[in-house]
N, C-alpha and C positions, 0 to 999 in steps of 0.2 A: 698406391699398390692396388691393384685388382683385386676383388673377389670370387672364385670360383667355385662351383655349384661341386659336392661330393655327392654321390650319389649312397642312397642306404642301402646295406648287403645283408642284412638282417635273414634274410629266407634264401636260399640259395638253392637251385635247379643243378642237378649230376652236370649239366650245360652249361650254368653257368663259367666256372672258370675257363673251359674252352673258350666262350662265348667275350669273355672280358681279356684274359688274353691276344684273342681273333684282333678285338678291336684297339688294344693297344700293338698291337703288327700294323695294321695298316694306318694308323693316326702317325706310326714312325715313321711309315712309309711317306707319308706325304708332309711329313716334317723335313724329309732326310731331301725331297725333292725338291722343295721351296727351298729350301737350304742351299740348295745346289746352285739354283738359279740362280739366288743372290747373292752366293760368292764368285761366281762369273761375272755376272752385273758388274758388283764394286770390282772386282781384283780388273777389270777390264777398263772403268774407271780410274782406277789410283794408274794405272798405265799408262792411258791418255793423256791425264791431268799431269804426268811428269813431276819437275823438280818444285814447280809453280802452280800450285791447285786452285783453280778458283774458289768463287767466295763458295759458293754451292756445293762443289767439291769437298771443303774443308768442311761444311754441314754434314754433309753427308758421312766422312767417315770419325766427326769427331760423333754422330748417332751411331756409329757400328760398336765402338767402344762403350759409351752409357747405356744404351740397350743391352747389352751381355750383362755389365753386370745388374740392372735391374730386371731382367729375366729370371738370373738365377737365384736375386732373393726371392721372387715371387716364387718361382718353383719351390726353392728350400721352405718357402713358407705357406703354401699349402700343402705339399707332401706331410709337414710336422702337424700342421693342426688336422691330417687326417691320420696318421699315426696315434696320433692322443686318444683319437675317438675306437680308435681300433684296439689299443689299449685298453680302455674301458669296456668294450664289447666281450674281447678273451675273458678279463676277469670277472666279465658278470655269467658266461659261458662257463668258466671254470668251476665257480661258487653253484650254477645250478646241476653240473652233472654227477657234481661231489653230492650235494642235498638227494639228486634224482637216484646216485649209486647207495647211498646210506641206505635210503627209504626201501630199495632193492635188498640190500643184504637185512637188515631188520623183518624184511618178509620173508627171506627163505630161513631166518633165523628162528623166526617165530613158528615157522610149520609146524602141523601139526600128526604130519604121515612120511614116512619116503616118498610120496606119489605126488603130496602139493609140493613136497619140500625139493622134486628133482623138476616138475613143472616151473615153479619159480628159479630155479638159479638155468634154467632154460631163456625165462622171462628176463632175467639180470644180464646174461649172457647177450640175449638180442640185442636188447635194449642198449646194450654198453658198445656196440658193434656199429649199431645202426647212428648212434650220436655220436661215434667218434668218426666214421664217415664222414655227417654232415659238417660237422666241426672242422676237419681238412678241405672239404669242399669250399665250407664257408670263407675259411682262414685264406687259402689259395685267390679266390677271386675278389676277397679283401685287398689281398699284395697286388694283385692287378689294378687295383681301380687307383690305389696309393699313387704306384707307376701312370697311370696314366692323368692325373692328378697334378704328376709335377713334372709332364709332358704337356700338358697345358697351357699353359703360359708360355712355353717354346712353340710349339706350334703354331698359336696364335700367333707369337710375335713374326714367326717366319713366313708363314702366308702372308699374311698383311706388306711384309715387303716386297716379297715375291710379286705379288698385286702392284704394290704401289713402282716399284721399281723398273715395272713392264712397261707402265705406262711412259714414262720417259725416252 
């Protein structure tokens, strides 16, 4: 089984989810187009080859059968071990905005005027605005990079044919 590179989503740009979606659009796109080739290819083949497929023939489409399913565990199986990691991200996400909202309300608790005390829950209020933004932001082109993660290994496998199957 392959190893595939995840990428870390740790600081995330307003652009980014755009930016990580864009590119899972067009890696499909040219997944969906290699794909195409080489169902024309073989079904153009198995056609040819009739009721009596040569030897090369029958290589050929007993690969069209063991590639799927060894695609799809590679897919299933890096999508899960990026999932785990994205797991671990939320809950460590979750544990500091709870820690960062406490320390927030213990300060507007502790004021010691109306004027610090409506400054600060001004301060709470941002602050709880502006990290739950980047938290959706973050989260969002988390799910994208997953998707494209276990588009990866389809891709690859369908270029490569697409390539090799040209040449023929």
């Amino acid at each position: 089984m392959k190893s595939y590179r995840v990428r870390n989503t740790a600081v995330a740009s307003p652009a980014s989810p755009f930016s990580a979606w864009t590119d899972l659009l067009f890696k499909t796109g040219e997944m969906m187009n290699a794909s195409a080739e080489v169902i024309g290819h073989r079904t153009a083949r198995m056609a040819l080859a009739g009721p009596a497929p040569s030897q090369s023939d029958r290589n050929e489409f007993n690969l069209m059968s063991q590639e799927k399913m060894e695609v799809a565990a590679e897919s299933a199986h890096a999508m899960a071990i990026r999932m785990m990691s994205l797991h671990q991200e939320v809950a460590r996400l979750a544990i500091q905005h709870m820690l960062d909202g406490t320390a927030n309300l213990l300060s507007v608790a502790s004021s010691s005027s109306l004027h610090q005390s409506g400054h600060r829950q001004s301060k709470l209020a941002h602050d709880t605005m502006r990290n739950s933004a980047e938290v959706v932001s973050q989260l969002n082109t988390s799910l994208a990079h997953i998707a494209q993660t276990g588009l990866q290994p389809i891709h690859a496998r369908a270029t490569a044919n697409a390539k090799r199957l040209k040449k023929l």
